[in-house]
N, C-alpha and C positions, 0 to 999 in steps of 0.2 A: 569760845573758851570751854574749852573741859570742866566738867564737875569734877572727876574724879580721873586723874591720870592712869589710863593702862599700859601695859606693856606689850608692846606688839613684836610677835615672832613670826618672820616668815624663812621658810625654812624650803627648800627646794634645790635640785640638780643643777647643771652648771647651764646657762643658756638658756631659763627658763622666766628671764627678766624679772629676778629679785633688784637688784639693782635700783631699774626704773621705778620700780613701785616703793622702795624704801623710799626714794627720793620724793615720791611726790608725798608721801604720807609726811614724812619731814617739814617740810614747806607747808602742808595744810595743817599740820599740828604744832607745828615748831617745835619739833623732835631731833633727838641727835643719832647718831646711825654705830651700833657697836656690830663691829664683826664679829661672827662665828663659825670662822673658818681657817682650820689647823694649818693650811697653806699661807694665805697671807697675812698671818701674825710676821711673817718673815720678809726682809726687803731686797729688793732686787729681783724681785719673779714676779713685775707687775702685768707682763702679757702671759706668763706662763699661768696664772692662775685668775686671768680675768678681772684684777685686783680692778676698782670704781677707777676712774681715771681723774688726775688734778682738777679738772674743769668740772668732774661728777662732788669731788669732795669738797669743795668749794661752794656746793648749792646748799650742804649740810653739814656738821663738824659730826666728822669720823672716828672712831675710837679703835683698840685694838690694831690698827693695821701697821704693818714694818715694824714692830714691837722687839723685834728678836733679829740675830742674822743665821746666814745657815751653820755658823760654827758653836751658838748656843742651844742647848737644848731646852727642849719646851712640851711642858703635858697638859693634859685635860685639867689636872690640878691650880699648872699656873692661870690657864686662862680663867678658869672660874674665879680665882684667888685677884684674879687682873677686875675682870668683868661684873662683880657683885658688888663694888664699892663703886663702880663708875655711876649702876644702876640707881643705887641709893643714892646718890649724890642729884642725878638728875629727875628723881621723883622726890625729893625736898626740894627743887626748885620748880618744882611743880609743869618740870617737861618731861616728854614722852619718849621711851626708853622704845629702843628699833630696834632690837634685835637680828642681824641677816647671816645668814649662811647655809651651807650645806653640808657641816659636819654634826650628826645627827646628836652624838655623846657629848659634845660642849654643851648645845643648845639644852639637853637633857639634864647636864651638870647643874643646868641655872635653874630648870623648874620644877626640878627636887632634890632637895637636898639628901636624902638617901642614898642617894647613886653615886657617889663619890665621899672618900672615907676623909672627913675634917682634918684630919692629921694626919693623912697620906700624902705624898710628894716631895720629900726632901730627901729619900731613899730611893726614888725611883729611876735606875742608871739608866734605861730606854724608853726616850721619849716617840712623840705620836705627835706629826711624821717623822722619820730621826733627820739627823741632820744630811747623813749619807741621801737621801734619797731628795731632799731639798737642794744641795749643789747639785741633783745629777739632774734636775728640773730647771735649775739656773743654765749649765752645759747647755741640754737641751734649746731653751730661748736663744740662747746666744747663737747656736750654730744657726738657728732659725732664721736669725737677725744678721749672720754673717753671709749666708746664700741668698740674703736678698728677698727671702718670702716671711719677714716680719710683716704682720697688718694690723693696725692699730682698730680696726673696726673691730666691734663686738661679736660677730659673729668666728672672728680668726682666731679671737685672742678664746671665745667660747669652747671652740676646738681645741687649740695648743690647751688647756685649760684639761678637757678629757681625756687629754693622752697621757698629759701627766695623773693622771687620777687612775688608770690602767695602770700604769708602771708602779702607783704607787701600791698596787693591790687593790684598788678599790671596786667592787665588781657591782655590777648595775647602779653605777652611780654611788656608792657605799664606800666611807670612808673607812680604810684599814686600821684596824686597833692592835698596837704593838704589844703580843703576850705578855712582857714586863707590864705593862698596865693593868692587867686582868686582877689582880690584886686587891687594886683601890677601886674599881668597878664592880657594884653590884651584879648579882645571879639575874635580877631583872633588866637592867640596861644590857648586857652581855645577850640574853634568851632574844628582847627586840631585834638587836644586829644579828644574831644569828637567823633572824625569823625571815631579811630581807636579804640575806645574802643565800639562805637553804631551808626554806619554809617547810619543804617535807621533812626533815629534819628536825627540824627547829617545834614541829607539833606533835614528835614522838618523846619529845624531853620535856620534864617538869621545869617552871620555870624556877625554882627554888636549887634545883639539882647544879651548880653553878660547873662541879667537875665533870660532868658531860657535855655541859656548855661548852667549858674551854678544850676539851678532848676532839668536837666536833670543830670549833670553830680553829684550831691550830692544823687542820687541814686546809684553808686556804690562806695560810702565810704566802708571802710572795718570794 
């Protein structure tokens, strides 16, 4: 038994078996598993973004996942707004909060509070991924699944998982932040992602400078 319940973040690339390792920390903590990943807050793209599988979520109760479909919009905003009362919720029952994904500005949303504006997001008309780019990720699976080379193993769905991450802009593993959002995102969260997507770049700009942040970073829209 725990003294004191922590919150555990792991936080890693697509195939890099967060998955497995949430699960077992789950099971040896009795913890519950909240996702943090802009892709499958959305339902119907369970091999296209590597989503846990029934038998995975089953070992552990899941939070955040199919939350949304691709014809609703969804930002950094909601999910924090979704994800911060689940968190409270399960450290007054005195279990442990899992945090898993690979979108780096959710996971950042939740561990400080700065980086995203409390009263931002009910003005924000382009969300992050928008929905355009979530049906064209659904297409994708389907035509996968129609030619017969759907594979439900992890290693398949790991790939279909990175192509769409390509398509969707996201470059070394880096999930794309929709300029509409640049707004409610801090000078400091904005300078990070700039740092992993053009770190030469990214260490000639003050991290406070946030208009050269987004001047630089609106060169690799997709």
């Amino acid at each position: 038994m725990l003294r004191k319940v922590p919150l555990i973040v792991i936080l890693g690339s697509t195939g890099t078996g967060k998955t497995k390792l949430s699960l077992e920390l789950a099971e040896r903590f009795g913890g519950e598993i909240i996702s943090a990943d802009s892709m499958q807050v959305y339902a119907n793209l369970d091999i296209a973004t590597a989503k846990a599988t029934k038998e995975e979520q089953s070992r552990a109760k899941h939070h955040l996942l199919d939350v949304a479909t691709p014809a609703e919009p969804f930002t950094v905003v909601d999910f924090r707004n979704k994800a911060l009362p689940i968190i409270e919720n399960l450290l007054s029952q005195s279990k442990c909060p899992i945090v898993v994904g690979g979108t780096n500005y959710y996971i950042e949303s939740l561990l400080w509070d700065i980086l995203v504006s409390p009263t931002a997001g009910e003005d924000v008309s382009s969300k992050s991924p928008s929905p355009q780019k979530v049906a064209a990720a659904a297409n994708d699976a389907s035509a996968l699944k129609d030619n017969g080379s759907t594979s439900t193993s992890v290693a398949a769905a790991a790939t279909n998982a990175e192509t769409v991450a390509l398509k969707s802009g996201n470059l070394q593993n880096t999930p794309f932040i929709d300029p509409a959002e640049y707004s409610i995102l801090s000078s400091v969260l904005l300078h990070n992602h700039l740092k992993m997507i053009d770190p030469e770049t990214a260490n000639r700009i003050h991290p406070n400078n946030k208009r050269k942040i987004m001047r630089s970073m609106s060169s690799y829209r997709p």
